[in-house]
N, C-alpha and C positions, 0 to 999 in steps of 0.2 A: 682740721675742722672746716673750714674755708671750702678746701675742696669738695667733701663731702658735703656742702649746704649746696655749692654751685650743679654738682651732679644731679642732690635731689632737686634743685629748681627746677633745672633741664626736664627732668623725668615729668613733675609736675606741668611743667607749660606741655608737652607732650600727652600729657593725662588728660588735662583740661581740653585739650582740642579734639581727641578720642569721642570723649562723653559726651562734649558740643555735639557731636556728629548722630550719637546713637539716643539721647535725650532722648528728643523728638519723637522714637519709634516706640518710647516705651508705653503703657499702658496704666496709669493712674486710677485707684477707687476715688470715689468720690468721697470728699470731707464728712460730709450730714450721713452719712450712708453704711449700710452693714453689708450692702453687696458687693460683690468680688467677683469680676471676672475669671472664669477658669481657662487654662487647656490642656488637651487630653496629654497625658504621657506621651502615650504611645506613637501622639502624632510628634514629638520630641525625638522618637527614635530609642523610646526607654524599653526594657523587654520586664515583662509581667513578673518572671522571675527574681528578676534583680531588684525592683521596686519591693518585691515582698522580704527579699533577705534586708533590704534597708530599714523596711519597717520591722522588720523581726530583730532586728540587731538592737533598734531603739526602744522595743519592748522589752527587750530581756536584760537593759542598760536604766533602768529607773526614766525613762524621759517620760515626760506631760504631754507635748505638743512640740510635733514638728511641722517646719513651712518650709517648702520652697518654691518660691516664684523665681519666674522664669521670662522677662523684659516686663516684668511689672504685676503677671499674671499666676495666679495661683495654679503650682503645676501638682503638686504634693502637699497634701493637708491631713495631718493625722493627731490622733489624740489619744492618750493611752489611759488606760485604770478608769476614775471618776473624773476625769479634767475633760471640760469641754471648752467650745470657743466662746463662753463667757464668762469665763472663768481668769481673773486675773493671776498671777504668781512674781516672785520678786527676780529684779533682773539681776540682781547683786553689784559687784565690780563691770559687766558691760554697762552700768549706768552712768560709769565716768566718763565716757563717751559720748557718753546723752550731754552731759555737763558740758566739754567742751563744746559742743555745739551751742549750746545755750550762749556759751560765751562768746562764742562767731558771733553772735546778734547782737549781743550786748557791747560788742567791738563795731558792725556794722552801723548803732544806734548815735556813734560816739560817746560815751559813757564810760568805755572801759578803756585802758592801756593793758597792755600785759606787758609790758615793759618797764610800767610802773613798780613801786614797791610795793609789795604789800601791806607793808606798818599803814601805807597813805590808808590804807581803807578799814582796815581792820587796829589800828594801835598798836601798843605793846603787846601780840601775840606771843611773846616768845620770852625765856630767862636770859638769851644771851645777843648782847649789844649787836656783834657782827650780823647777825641772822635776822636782826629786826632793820636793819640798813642795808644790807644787804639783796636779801631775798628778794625777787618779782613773780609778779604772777605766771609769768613765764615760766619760773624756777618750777612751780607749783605744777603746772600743766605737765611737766618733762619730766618729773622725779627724780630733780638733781637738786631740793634745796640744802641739803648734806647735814638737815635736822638728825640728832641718834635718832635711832630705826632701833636700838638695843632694849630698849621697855617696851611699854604698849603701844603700838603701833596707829593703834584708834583711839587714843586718845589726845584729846583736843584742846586740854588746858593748858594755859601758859604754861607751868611747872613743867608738865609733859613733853615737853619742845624746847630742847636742847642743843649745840651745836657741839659737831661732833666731825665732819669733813667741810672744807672751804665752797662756799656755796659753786654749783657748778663744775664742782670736779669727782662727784661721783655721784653714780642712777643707784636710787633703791627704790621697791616699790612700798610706798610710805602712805598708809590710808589717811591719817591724820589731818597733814598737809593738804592733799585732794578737800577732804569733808569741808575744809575752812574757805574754800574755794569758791563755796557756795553763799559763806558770809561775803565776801568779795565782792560777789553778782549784787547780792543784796543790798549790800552797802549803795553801791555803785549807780545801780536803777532804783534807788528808795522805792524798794518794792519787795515781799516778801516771795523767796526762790521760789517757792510753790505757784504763786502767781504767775510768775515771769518764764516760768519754765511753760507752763500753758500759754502763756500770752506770745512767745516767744517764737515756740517751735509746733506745741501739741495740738492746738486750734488750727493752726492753717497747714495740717497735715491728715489730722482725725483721731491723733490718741487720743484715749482715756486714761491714759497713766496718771499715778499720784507719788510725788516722795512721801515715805511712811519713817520719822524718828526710830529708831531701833538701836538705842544705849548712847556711844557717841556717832554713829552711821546715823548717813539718810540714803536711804535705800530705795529705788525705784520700780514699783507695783504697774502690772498692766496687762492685757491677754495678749496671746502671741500673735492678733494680729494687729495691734497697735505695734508690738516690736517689728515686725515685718512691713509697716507704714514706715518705722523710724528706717532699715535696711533700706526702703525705696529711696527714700528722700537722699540718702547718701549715692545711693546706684547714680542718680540723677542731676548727683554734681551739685547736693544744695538747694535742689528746686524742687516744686511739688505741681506738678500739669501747667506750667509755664511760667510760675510765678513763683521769684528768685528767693526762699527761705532764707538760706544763708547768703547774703549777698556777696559777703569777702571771698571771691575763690583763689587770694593769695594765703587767706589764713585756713579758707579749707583745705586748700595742697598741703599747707604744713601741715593739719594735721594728721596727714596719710602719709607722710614721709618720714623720713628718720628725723628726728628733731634733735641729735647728739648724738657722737661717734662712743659713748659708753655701753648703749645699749642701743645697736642699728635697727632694732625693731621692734621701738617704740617709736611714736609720733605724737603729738598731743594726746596722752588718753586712750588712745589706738593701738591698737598690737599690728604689724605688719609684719608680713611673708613676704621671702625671696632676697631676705638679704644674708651676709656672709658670716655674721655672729648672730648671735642673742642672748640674753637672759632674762632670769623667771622669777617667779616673786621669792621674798626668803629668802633670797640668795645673792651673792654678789659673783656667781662666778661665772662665767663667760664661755656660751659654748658654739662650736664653728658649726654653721650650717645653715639651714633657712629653718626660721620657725616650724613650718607646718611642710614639710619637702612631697607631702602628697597634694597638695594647692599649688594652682599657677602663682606665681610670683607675686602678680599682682593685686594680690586677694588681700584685703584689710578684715581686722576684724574683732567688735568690741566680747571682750570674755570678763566671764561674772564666776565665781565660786561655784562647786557642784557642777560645772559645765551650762551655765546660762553664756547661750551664743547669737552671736548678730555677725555672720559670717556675708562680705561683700564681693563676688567675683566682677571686677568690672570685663575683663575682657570674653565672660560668658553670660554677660547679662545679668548672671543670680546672685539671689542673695538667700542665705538659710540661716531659718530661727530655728534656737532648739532649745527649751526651755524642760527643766526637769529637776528628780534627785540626784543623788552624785553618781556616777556610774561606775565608782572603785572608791578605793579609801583614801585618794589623791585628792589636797584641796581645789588645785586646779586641773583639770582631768586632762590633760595633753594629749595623751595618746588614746583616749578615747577621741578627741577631735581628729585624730589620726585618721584611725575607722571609722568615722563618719565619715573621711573626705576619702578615703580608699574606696567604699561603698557606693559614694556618690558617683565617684567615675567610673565603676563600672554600669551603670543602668545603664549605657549605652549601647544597645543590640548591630551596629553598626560594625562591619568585619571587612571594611576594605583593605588588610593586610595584605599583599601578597605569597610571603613566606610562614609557612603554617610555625614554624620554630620562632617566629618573631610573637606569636598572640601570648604574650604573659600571663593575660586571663586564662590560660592552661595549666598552670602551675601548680600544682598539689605540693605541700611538704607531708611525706607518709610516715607514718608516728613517727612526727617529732625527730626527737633528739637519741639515738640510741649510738650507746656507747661512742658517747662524745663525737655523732657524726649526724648531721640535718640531714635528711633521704629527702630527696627531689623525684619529681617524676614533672614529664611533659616541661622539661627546658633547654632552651639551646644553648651548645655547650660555651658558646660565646659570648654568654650572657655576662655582664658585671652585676654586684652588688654589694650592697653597705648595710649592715647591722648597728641598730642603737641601741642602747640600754633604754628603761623604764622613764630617766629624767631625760630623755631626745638627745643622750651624746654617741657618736658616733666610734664604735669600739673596734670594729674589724670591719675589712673591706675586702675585694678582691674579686676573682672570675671565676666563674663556675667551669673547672676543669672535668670532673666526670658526675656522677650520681648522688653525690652526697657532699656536704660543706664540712671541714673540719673546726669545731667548733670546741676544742679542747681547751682554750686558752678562757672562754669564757667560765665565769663562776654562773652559780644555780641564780635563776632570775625569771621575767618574762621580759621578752626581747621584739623588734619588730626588724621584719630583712626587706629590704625595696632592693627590688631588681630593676635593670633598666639597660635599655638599650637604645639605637639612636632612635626610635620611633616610640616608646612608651616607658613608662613605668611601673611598679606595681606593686603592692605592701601586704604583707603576711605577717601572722602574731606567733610566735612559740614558745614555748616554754623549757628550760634549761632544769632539769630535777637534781 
């Protein structure tokens, strides 16, 4: 544990010095203001083609509205069905993201500990003595307060909060615990969260967002380009056109780092890419890989139900909102975030390869799966690659020895194969009948 806080510091003071460097270049809308600087595509190096399969993929995916800017600047802006850009929708689960930031301020302010206990602010929250002495806000931020997770998950009465693993020694993703969080802030800034979360963050950046009650949730309302206001402010290290939002950037590292070796990629509130486990909501089980293996490493990124995304590439500048319906029958749509970031990387019309077998973007698989073998066309035979199943676990691997993969060990599913080699990678969907 030790050692994994010391790496992520390391990583973080390295982050922190990056961002110092590229801030400066980025390009800020103005708070009072509805304009938004653009820039073209195409002067990005994106091909017409590839722009349109990406909008074609998120129409034929239930999305609302997608953004991506690109050092601050709106480079893709699209809207699908009746939704337009004033049109708010809910961010769902990426609003807990929003939250922990709230709480950077509310830590910046002096007002909060998260070190503290919870009971200090909230009372007897809980039926059982350990969990109400125990637990800190901390606990709460990380999803290790080891409350049952085995009832309703969203619900937020004492009775409902239980103790069930030793505070600390196990991640679950537990909505409850988050919701009360925002008692917490409340308590803390005698001020009611709706306020504070405006006073906080949403004024001196330009949302219009609102928490809206929805049973025991508070759930976070706003058009996607207040979410894509929230994606800047994080690009930017905390700050919004020079002036410091979140001031703590020991407490914003942590929240983009692993915050606990149960689940390496989570951070406060945060989902993080590029580390060597993870796990997902529902679940306690633990799977080897990076989150999202088509995103650079470095990509943080707050996820909401039905695929509401606040996706942060720091070392490409961007950041993508994707605000919509679910786009499969998954509550949280992972592998639709797959193809989103599969999609994303190809808009690049850019072919300085020199070996025509190395462009992966050539890759066809020719129907599918026939008789237990993947048909390829347009690959080098030295290609490696890694197949996942539907929940991101990694089930066969291996080299592409001639025309076809043998795929017989696989059950009937829909599966995704990333090929890769030392210059690229590249992610294909099929299906197993």
């Amino acid at each position: 544990m030790k050692i994994l806080h010391s790496i992520s510091l390391l990583i973080s003071l390295t982050f922190t010095f990056s961002l110092s460097l590229t801030a400066q270049e980025l390009y800020f809308p103005e708070v009072d203001s509805d304009d938004w600087e653009t820039v073209s595509p195409l002067s990005l190096g994106w091909c017409q083609n590839q722009i349109d399969d990406l909008i074609d993929l998120n129409a034929e995916s239930n999305t609302k509205a997608l953004i991506i800017l690109k050092s601050g600047k709106i480079a893709l802006e699209q809207y699908f069905g009746d939704h337009d850009v004033t049109k708010n929708w809910y961010w769902a689960s990426a609003g807990k993201s929003l939250t922990a930031c709230v709480i950077g301020v509310a830590l910046d302010e002096g007002v909060i500990d998260i070190n503290n206990k919870t009971a200090e602010y909230l009372g007897d929250w809980t039926v059982c003595d350990d969990a109400n002495s125990n637990i800190t806000v901390l606990h709460q931020l990380t999803m290790t307060t080891g409350l049952d997770y085995n009832g309703n998950v969203d619900c937020t009465d004492a009775e409902c909060l239980d103790c069930l693993n030793e505070v600390g020694s196990e991640w679950y993703y537990h909505n409850a615990p988050y919701t009360l969080l925002q008692d917490v802030v409340a308590d803390a800034v005698d001020n009611n969260y709706i306020s504070y979360t405006k006073l906080a963050i949403a004024d001196k950046i330009g949302m219009n967002g609102l928490w809206v009650p929805l049973g025991d949730n508070s759930v976070y309302f706003s058009t996607a380009r207040s979410m894509a206001r929230f994606g800047l402010m994080m690009l930017a290290n905390g700050d919004w056109n020079g002036e410091e939002v979140i001031k703590d950037k020991d407490y914003l590292n942590s929240m983009i780092t692993p915050s606990q070796d149960i689940n390496e990629a989570y951070g406060y509130l945060w989902w993080l890419n590029g580390q060597e486990t993870f796990r997902l909501p529902s679940t306690t089980i633990t799977f080897n890989g990076s989150l999202i293996p088509q995103a650079p490493d470095d990509t943080y990124m707050a996820i909401g139900k039905n695929g509401q995304y606040v996706i942060v590439i720091p070392s490409q500048e961007t950041v993508i909102i994707r605000m919509g319906d679910s786009p499969d029958d998954s509550l949280v749509p992972l592998n639709f975030l797959k193809e989103l970031m599969d999609s994303f990387n190809k808009l690049s019309c850019t072919t300085s390869v020199d070996d025509v077998h190395d462009r992966l973007d050539l890759i066809s698989l020719v129907n599918t799966v026939s008789e237990n073998k993947l048909m390829l066309r347009g690959l080098h035979k030295s290609t490696q690659y890694a197949i996942q199943n539907y929940s991101g676990v990694t089930v066969q691997t291996g080299k592409v020895i001639g025309d076809y993969i043998d795929v017989s060990k696989l059950k009937s599913d829909i599966y995704f194969i990333t090929f890769y080699n030392r210059k690229a990678r590249i992610t294909r969907r099929f299906y197993k009948g």
